[in-house]
C-alpha positions, -999 to 999 in steps of 0.1 A, spaced: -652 259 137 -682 242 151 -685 254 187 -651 271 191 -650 308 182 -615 318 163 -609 352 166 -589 360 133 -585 397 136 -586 418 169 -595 455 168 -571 461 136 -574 499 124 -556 509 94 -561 535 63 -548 524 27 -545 555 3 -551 556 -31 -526 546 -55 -505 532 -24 -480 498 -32 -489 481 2 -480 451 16 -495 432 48 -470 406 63 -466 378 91 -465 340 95 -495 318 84 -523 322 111 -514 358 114 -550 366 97 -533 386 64 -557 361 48 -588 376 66 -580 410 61 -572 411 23 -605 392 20 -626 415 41 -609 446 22 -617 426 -13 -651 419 1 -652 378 2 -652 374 38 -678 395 64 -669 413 97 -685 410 128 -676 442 141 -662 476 134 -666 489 97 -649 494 64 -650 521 37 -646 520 5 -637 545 -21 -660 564 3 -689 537 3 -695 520 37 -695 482 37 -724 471 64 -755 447 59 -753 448 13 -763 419 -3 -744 392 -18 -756 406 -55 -746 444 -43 -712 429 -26 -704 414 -60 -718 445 -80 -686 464 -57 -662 441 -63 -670 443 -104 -667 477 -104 -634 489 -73 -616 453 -72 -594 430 -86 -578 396 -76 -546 378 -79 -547 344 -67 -516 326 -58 -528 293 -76 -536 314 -105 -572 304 -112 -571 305 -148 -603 290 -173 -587 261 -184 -607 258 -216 -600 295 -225 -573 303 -243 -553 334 -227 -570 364 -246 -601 347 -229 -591 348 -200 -582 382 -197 -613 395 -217 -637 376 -196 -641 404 -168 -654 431 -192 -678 406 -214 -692 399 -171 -692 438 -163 -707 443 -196 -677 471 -203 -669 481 -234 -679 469 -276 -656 442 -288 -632 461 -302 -628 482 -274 -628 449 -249 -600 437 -278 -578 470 -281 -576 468 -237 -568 437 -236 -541 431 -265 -528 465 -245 -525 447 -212 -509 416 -231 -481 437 -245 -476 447 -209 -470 414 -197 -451 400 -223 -476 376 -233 -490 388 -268 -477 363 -286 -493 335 -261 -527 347 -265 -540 322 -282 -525 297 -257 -543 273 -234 -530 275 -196 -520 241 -199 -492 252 -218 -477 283 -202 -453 283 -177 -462 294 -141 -447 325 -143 -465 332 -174 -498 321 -162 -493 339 -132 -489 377 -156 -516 363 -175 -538 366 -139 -521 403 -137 -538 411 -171 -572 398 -160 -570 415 -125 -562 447 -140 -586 448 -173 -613 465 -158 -596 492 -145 -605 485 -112 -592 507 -79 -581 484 -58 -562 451 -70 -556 424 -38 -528 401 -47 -523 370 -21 -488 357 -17 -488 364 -62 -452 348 -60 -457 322 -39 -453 296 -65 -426 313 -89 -393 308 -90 -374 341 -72 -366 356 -105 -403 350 -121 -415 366 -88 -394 395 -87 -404 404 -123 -441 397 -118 -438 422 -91 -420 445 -107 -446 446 -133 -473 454 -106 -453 478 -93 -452 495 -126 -488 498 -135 -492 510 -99 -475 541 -106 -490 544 -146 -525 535 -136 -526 547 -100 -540 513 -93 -540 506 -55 -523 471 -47 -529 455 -13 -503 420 -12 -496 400 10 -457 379 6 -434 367 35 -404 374 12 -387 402 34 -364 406 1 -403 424 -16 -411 444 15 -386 472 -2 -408 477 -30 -438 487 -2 -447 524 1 -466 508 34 -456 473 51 -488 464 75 -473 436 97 -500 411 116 -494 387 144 -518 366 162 -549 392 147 -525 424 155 -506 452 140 -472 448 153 -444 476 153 -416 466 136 -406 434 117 -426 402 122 -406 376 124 
C-alpha cells in the first residue's frame, strides 16, 4: 500500500492432497484471503513456490495462469458473481462454451446433471434476480464444478446464507467431494463447519497456528 510493505503471509508451508475437504480458518487479516488466492492462482508470491497437480507455478504468463485455472480450478465467490442477464442454465454452462469442452448436448446433459444436484432444475430458466441467496449461491456450486476441475476454492461460500441454507450448501460440497474426488479448499469462521474438515489449516497474523484460532 504505497510505500508501506504488508506482509500477508510469512513462511507458510502446507501440502493439500487430493480429494481432501479442507478448510483454512482465522479472523479477518489473518491472510486466508491471500492464500486461497495464491493456491487458485489470482494473486502472485514473492517468495517460496507452489505446485500444482505436479506443475510448478513460477514466472507463467497471465494467458498460461488463466489456461491453469480453466483446466485444475474452480471458484465459489461469497457474493455469488452470477451473469445477471443469463438465466441459470447460462450461467452454469458458460465455463465449458469458455474452455471450449464438450458439443452442445454434451455441455447440456453435464449441466442439467449438476442442476439436479443442486436442486435447481426446475429454476433453470430463471434470472438471478429472482432466486433466493441460497439458491443463487448452489447455482455458483454448479458453475464451479461443471468443468470437472481438481481443485474447487470456495471463500467464506456461506457467508451470506442463513445457517440452515449454509449448512445444506455445504453439505452439498461435501458430497460431490467424495463422488467426484473434487479437492475443496474453504475458508469459513463458523467453528460449527470446521467438523465437516478432513484438514483445518488455521492462520494468524500470516501463520499456521496449532490449535484453535480464536
Amino acid at each position: 500500500m504505497g510505500s508501506i510493505e504488508v506482509q500477508a503471509l510469512k513462511g507458510v508451508s502446507l501440502e493439500i492432497e487430493e480429494g481432501e475437504f479442507v478448510c483454512i480458518a482465522g479472523r479477518s487479516g489473518s491472510g486466508k484471503t491471500t492464500l486461497m488466492n495464491i493456491i487458485g492462482l489470482i494473486d502472485n508470491f514473492d517468495r517460496g513456490s507452489l505446485v500444482i497437480n505436479g506443475c510448478a507455478i513460477k514466472n507463467q504468463s497471465r494467458k498460461e495462469l488463466a489456461k491453469l485455472r480453466r483446466e485444475f480450478i474452480g471458484f465459489i465467490f461469497q457474493s455469488f458473481n452470477l451473469l445477471p442477464v443469463l438465466n441459470v442454465f447460462e450461467n452454469v454452462e458458460i465455463p465449458l462454451i469458455i474452455a471450449k469442452k464438450g458439443n452442445k448436448e454434451e455441455r447440456r446433459q453435464r449441466v442439467n446433471y449438476l442442476l439436479e444436484e443442486v436442486e435447481l432444475a426446475d429454476r433453470s430458466g430463471h434470472i438471478p434476480a429472482e432466486l433466493s441467496g441460497g439458491q443463487q449461491q448452489r447455482v455458483a456450486v454448479a458453475r464451479a464444478l461443471v468443468t470437472k476441475p481438481r481443485i474447487v476454492i470456495a471463500d467464506e461460500p456461506t457467508a451470506n446464507l442463513d445457517s440452515a441454507t449454509g449448512e445444506k450448501v455445504l453439505s452439498l460440497m461435501k458430497k460431490i467431494n467424495r463422488e467426484e474426488k473434487t479437492t475443496f479448499i474453504f475458508s469459513t469462521h463458523d467453528s460449527d463447519i470446521w467438523k465437516m474438515a478432513d484438514k483445518i489449516i488455521f492462520l494468524h497474523d500470516g501463520l499456521i497456528k496449532e490449535g484453535k484460532p480464536y
